[in-house]
C-alpha positions as MATLAB code, in Angstrom:
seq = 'XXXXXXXXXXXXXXXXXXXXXXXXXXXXXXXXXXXXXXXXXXXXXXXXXXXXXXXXXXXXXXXXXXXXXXXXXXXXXXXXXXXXXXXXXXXXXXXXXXXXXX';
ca = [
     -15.308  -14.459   36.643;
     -15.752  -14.046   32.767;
     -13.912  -15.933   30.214;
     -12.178  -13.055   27.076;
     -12.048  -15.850   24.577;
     -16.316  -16.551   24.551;
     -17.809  -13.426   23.396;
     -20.842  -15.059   23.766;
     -20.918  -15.410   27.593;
     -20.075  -11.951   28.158;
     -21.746   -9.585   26.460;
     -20.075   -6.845   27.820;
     -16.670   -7.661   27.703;
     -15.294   -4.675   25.900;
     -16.383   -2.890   29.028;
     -14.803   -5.740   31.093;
     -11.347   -5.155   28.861;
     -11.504   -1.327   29.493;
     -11.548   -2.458   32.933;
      -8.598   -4.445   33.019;
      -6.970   -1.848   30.581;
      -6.721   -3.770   27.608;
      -7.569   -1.533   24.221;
      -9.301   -3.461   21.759;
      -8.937   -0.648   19.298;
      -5.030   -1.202   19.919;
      -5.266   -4.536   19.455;
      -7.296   -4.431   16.322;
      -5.347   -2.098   15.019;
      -2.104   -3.484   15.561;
      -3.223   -6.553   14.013;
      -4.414   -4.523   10.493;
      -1.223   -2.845   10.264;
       1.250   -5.748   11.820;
      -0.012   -8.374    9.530;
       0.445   -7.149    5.860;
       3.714   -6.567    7.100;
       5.285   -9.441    8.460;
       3.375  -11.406    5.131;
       5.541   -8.473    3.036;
       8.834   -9.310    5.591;
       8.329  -13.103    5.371;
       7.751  -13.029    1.226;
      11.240  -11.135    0.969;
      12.832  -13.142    2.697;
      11.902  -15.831    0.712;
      13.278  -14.146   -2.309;
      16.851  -14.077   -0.246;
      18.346  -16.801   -1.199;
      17.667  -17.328   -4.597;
      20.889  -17.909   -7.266;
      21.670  -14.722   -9.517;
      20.766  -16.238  -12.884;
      23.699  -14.622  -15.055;
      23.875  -11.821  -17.502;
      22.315  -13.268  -20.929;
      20.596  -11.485  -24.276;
      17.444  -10.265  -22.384;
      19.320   -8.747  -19.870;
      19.230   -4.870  -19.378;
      21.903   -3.980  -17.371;
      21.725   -0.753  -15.762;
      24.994    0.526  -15.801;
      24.719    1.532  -19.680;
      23.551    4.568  -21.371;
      20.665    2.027  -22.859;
      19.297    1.978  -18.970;
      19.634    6.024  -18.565;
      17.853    6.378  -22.069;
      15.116    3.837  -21.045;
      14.679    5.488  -17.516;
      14.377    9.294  -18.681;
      12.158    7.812  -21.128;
       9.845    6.018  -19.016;
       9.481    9.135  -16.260;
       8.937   11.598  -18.922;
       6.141    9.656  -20.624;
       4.755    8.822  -17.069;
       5.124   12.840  -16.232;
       3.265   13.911  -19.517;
       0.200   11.545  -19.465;
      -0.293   11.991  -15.692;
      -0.054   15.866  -16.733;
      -2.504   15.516  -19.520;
      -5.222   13.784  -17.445;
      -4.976   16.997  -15.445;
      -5.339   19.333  -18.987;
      -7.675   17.337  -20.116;
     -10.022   16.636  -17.227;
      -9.471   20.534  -15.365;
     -12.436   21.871  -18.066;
     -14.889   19.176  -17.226;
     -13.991   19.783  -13.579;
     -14.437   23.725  -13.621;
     -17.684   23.606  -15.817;
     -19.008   20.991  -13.022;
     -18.189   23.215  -10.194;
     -19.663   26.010  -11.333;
     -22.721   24.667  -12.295;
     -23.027   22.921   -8.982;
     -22.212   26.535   -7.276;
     -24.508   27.707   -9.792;
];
């Protein structure tokens, strides 16, 4: 019989797994995408339990116009540079292709 857990003494045990049915791809896979999430789960949950420090001078509440104002603000300037890079980076881009396409 082999042993799963030495590698070493079986040097074909993927085969051996696809035998028994076991999918290391699965496994590997399930691994990449389970972990990152349970550290994300387990790091807000952390962050529960903590005390609501209370409303003091550097507060910005968000149920004033000052929050609406600041918001708007904020995705408009976001919305115009990431537009820009476009306008300003399209030229470079065409001139490229077409010299590549010749």
């Amino acid at each position: 019989m082999f042993h799963l857990s030495k590698r070493e003494n079986c040097p074909n045990y993927r085969r051996h797994l696809r035998r028994l049915g076991i999918d290391w791809q699965a496994i590997q896979n399930s691994y990449r995408t389970g972990v990152p999430i349970l550290a994300v789960l387990a790091l807000a949950g952390s962050m529960g339990p903590r005390r609501i420090a209370p409303p003091g001078l550097g507060t910005l509440r968000t149920d004033t116009p000052t929050f609406v104002i600041f918001l708007i603000g904020f995705v408009a300037i976001f919305a115009v540079l990431t537009f820009l890079t476009v306008l300003v980076l399209a030229p470079f881009a065409q001139a490229l292709s077409s010299h590549m396409l010749g």
